[in-house]
N, C-alpha and C positions, 0 to 999 in steps of 0.2 A: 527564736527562729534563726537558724543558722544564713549566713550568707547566699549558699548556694540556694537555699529553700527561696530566698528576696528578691532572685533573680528571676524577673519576666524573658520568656522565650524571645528569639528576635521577630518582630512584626513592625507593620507600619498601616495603623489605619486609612491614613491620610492617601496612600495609594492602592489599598484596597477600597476605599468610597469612591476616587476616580476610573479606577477599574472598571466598578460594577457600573457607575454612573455613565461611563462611555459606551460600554455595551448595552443601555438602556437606549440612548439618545440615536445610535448609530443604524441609519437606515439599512447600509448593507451588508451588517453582520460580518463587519469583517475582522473586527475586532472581537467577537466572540471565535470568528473562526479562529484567529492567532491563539487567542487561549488554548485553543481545542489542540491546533498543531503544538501547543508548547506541554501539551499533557496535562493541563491544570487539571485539580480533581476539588472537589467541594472543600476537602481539609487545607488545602494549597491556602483559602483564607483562616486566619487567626479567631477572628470575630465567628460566634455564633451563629449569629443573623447572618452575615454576609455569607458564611456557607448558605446558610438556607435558599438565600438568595441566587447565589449562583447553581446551585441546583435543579431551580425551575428553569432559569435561562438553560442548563443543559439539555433538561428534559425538554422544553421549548424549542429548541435549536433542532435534536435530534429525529423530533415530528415531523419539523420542516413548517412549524406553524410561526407564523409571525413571533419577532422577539421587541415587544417597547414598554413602556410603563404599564396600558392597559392590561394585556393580556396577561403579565406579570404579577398584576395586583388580583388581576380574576383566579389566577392557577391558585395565589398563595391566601385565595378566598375560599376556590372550593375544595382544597386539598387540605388532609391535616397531617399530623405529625407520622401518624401509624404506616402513611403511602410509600416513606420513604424508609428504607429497610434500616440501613447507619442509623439515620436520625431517630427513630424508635429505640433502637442499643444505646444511642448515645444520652437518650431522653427517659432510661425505664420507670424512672418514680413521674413522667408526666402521663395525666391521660392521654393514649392517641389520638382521641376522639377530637383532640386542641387543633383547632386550625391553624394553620401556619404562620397568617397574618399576626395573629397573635403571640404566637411564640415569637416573632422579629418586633414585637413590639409597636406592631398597628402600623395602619398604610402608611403614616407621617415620618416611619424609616424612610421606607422607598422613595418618596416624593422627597426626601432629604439629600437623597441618593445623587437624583437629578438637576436638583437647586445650586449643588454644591461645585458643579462644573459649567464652563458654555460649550467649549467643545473639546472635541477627543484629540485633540492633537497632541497629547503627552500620552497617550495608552499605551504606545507599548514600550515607553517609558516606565508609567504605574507600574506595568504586567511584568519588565523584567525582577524590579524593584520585588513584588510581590511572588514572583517565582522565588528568586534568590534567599528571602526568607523562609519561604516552605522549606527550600533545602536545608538550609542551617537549621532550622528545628527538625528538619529531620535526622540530622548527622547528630545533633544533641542527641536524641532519643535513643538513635541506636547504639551512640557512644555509651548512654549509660547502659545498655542490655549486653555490650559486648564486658564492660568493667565487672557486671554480673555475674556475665556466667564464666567469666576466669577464674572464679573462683571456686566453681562448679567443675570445670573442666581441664583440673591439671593434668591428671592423668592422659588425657587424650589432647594433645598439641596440634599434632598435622591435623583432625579434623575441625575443632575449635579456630585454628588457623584460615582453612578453606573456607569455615562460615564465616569469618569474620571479613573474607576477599567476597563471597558474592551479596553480603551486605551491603560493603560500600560499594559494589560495582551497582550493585541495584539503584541506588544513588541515585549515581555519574551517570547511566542511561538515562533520569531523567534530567536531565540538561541536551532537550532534544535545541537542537540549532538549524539554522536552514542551510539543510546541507546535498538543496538540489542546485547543478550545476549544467550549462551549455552544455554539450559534448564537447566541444573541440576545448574547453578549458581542463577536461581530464586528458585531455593527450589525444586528441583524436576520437573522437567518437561522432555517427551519425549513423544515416540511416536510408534505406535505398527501398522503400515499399511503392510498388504503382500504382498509382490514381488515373485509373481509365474508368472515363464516364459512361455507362450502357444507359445511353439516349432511352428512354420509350417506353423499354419493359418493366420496369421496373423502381420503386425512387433509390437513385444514387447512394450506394455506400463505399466504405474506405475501400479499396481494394486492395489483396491482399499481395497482389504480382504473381498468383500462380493461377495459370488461364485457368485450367480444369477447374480447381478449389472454388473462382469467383466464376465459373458459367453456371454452376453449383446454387452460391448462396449472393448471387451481386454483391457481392461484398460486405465487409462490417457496417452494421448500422448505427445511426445515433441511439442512444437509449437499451442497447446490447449488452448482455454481461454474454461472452464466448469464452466456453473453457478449453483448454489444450490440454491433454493429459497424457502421459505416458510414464512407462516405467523408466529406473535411471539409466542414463547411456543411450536412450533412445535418439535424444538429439531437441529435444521440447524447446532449451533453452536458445538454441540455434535458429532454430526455426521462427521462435518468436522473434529474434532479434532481428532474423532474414526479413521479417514480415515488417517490423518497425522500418528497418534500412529502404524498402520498396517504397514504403510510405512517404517516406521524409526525401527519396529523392526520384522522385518518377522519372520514369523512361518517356513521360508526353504527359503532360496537363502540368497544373500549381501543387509544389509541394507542399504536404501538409504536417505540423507539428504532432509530434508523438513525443511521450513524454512515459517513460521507463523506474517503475519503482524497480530494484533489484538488492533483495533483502538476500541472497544466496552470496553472489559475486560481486567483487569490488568493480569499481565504473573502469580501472584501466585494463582489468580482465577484457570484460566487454568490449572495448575501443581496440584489443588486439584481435580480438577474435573479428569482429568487421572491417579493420583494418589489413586481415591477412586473406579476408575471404573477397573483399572485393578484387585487391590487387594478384588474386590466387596465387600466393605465394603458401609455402606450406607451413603451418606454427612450428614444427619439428624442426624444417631447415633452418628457422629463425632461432628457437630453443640451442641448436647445436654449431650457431656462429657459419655455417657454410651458405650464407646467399651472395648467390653475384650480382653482377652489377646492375645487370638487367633489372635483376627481381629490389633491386634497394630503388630503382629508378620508381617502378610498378607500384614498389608501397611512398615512397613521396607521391606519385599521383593519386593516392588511395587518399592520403593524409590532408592532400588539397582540398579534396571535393567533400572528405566528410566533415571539414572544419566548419564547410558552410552549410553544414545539415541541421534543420529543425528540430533536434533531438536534442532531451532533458531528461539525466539520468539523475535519482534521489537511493544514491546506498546506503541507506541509510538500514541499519538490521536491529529487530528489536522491536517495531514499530505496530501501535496495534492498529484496529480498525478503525477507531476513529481519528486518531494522527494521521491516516493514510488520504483519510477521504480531507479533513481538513486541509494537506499541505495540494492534494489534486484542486480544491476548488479556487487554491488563491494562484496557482498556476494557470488555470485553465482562465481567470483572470486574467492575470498579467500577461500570457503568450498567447492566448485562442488555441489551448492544446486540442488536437483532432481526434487523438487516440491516444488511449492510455495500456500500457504492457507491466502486468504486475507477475514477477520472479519471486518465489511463486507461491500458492495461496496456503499452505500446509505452514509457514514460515512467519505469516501474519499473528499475532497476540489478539487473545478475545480483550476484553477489558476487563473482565471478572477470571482471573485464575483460580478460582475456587471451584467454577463448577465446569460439570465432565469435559473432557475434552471437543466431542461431538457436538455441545450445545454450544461452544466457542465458534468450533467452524460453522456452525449455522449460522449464527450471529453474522462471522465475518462473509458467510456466502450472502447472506441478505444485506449486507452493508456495503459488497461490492456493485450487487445489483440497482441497489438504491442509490451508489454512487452515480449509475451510467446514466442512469433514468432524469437525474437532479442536474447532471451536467452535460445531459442530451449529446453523448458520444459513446464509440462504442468501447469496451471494456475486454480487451483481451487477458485471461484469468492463466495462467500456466497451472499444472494440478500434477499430482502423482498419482498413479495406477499401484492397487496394492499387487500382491503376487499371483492372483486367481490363476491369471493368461497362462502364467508360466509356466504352474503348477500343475494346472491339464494343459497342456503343451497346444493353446487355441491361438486365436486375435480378441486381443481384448473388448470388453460390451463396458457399457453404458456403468452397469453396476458395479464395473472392478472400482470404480473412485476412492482414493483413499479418504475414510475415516466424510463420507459423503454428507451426512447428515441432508443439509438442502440445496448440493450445491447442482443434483442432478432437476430438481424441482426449480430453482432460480435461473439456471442457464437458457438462454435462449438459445442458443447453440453449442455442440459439444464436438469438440474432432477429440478422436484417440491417435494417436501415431505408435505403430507398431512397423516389426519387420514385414517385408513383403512373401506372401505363401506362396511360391513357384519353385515349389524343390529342383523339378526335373530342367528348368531354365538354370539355374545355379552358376551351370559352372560355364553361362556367358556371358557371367556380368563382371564387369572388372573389375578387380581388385582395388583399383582407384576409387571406386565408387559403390554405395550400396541402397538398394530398393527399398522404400519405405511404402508403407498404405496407411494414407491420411482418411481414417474415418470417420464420416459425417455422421455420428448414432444418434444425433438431436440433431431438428431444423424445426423451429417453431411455424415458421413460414415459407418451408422450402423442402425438397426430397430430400433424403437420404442418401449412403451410398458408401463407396470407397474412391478416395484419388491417387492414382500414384505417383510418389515425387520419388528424386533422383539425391542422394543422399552422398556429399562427398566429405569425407571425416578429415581430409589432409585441409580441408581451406573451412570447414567448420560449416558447412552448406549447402543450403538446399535449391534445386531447381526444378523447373518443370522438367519430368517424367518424357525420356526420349526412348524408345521402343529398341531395343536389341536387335539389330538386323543378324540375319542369316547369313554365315560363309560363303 
């Protein structure tokens, strides 16, 4: 046997027992959540059983059913090998019919699991340790597939080349890091949403700071998946961020935290675009070095007040549905996030790449909802409009959603933003600014309708909707 054949992959049992062992003991699944945020997958363990084992804790986790030794030993009681689709491929000469427990070699694994630690305070110690090695066998692996097929692929360099770059970048994406940060640590970044309470009629939701939109729907509620949708250039992304900035820094009552996934744009994109729209200065003047003194004054007061904004942007891109919902719950932990803004949903990774694209965004439309529901806030979703609108020259419905699957079925609420239909008004609206029709096409619990806001593209922003007087 050759050398390289002698060589053991790198692993480390020792902190994969502590691994499993801490997210066995650990009452608030926090430590399975970190798993979850750091991408781990069943193969991430070396050991056989410890996959197996971590697989139920996923499937456990992901029900939302308790995660401890019991219910662990019951799943890998009544489950057998066939349940699990890998582990049947990876198992073909076993009956499927083999229960699990068995295959891990009887309950006195698991119970070895938990013996072997007192408490989790090295996890995510273990858990780097245990990442670190997944990765190194995995750069093994593909190291030998790329020596392979160079030999296969002389003729063809630049392609051979390219695959062998989104190999290793596939990698290096997973070494997810926590990489949500304050706003004002990106350069300024916050947020200006207002939280006026409607006493009486209704229970209290986030408001969004545009009278019409919240006389509408009282506001976002806890437990809410809201989608935004429109086509591109419509201004979605603006608007959502208007809506974060209201939130985070009310014009009267306690402002409340919003917390910003933004898988499209970098966090100092964002923190200029809020930054140039509260101080209404315009990005272009700034772009082109001509602002005066005035307006440098206007963005230092912009700069002050959103350092001390509630906002928490994660740009992180790449990110599928379950890294998303993990890195929100330990968020929504550590700060009491109020509201969550996800740029935007077509841009999220299902976890299975293999099957259709449709069934991906199902997944992620039900994972967002399940997110809102688990951490009882509301869920504002950004989305794209395919071209229907455009193509019969209409205002977009409900159906144009791109690539929909459930996300028309899961939404509690849906606005579209389109342009505003007033031909014959046209030519008295100003140039500075342009008409938008925020459409309510979903309200689970509330009318319908169109609102119209006030769209101004030099400061990036939206306002409430001010009527065009007559000469």
């Amino acid at each position: 046997m050759s050398e390289e054949a002698r060589r053991v992959p790198p692993h480390s049992l020792e902190a994969e027992e502590g691994l499993l062992g801490s997210c066995l003991i650990d009452p608030g699944q926090d430590i399975l959540s970190a798993c979850m945020e750091a991408g781990l997958r069943a193969d991430a363990f070396f050991k056989p059983a410890h996959q197996v084992v971590y697989q139920i804790l996923n499937d456990l986790y992901e029900k939302g059913d308790p995660v401890d030794e019991v219910t662990v030993l019951n799943a890998l009681q009544s489950r057998s090998v066939g349940s699990i689709e890998w582990l049947k491929e990876q198992q073909r000469f076993t009956d499927p019919n083999t229960p699990l427990v068995q295959l891990i070699g009887g309950a006195g694994t698991l119970v070895g699991l938990t013996d072997r630690i007192e408490s989790f305070a090295n996890a995510r110690h273990w858990l780097e340790i245990v990442r670190q090695k997944w990765l190194l066998r995995r750069l093994i692996q593909t190291a030998g597939h790329i020596a392979e097929e160079a030999y296969v692929n002389q003729d063809q360099l630049d392609h051979f080349i390219d695959s062998v770059e989104q190999q290793i970048l596939a990698i290096n994406e997973e070494r997810v890091e926590d990489s949500a940060q304050k706003f004002d640590r990106a350069i300024d970044d916050a947020g200006h949403l207002i939280q006026h309470i409607l006493a009486g009629e209704q229970e209290d939701g986030v408001l969004t700071g545009y009278t019409d939109v919240d006389k509408m729907t009282f506001g976002l509620h806890s437990g809410q998946m809201v989608v935004l949708a429109a086509r591109p250039s419509m201004g979605k992304t603006s608007l959502g961020m208007n809506v974060a900035e209201n939130v985070a820094l009310p014009s009267k009552g306690e402002a409340r935290s919003v917390l910003v996934f933004s898988l499209e744009m970098p966090s100092e994109q964002l923190a200029m675009r809020m930054l140039c729209g509260r101080a209404r200065v315009s990005m272009r003047k700034v772009r082109d070095r001509m602002l005066g003194q005035e307006q440098q004054r206007e963005l230092g007061k912009a700069a002050t007040v959103l350092r001390s904004a509630p906002i928490w942007v994660d740009d992180s891109s790449g990110l599928n549905i379950l890294q998303l919902r993990a890195k929100a719950r330990r968020l929504r932990k550590q700060h009491g996030i109020d509201l969550i803004v996800v740029d935007y949903l077509q841009l999220i990774n299902g976890t299975d790449y293999r099957v259709p694209r449709e069934q991906q965004i199902s997944e992620i439309s039900r994972g967002l909802k399940a997110m809102a529901k688990e951490l009882n806030l509301p869920v504002l979703v950004l989305s794209q409009l395919n071209r229907s609108s455009e193509k019969e020259n209409r205002q977009p419905r409900i159906s144009d959603l791109r690539e929909s699957g459930s996300i028309e079925q899961d939404a509690d609420v849906v606005f579209l933003l389109a342009a505003r239909q007033k031909a014959e008004e046209e030519s008295a609206i100003p140039q500075a600014s342009r008409e938008r029709d925020l459409v309510i096409a979903k309200q689970r619990n509330g009318p319908t309708g169109s609102v119209p806001l006030t769209f101004i593209p030099d400061f990036t922003r939206f306002e409430n909707h001010t009527p065009q007087r007559e000469p």
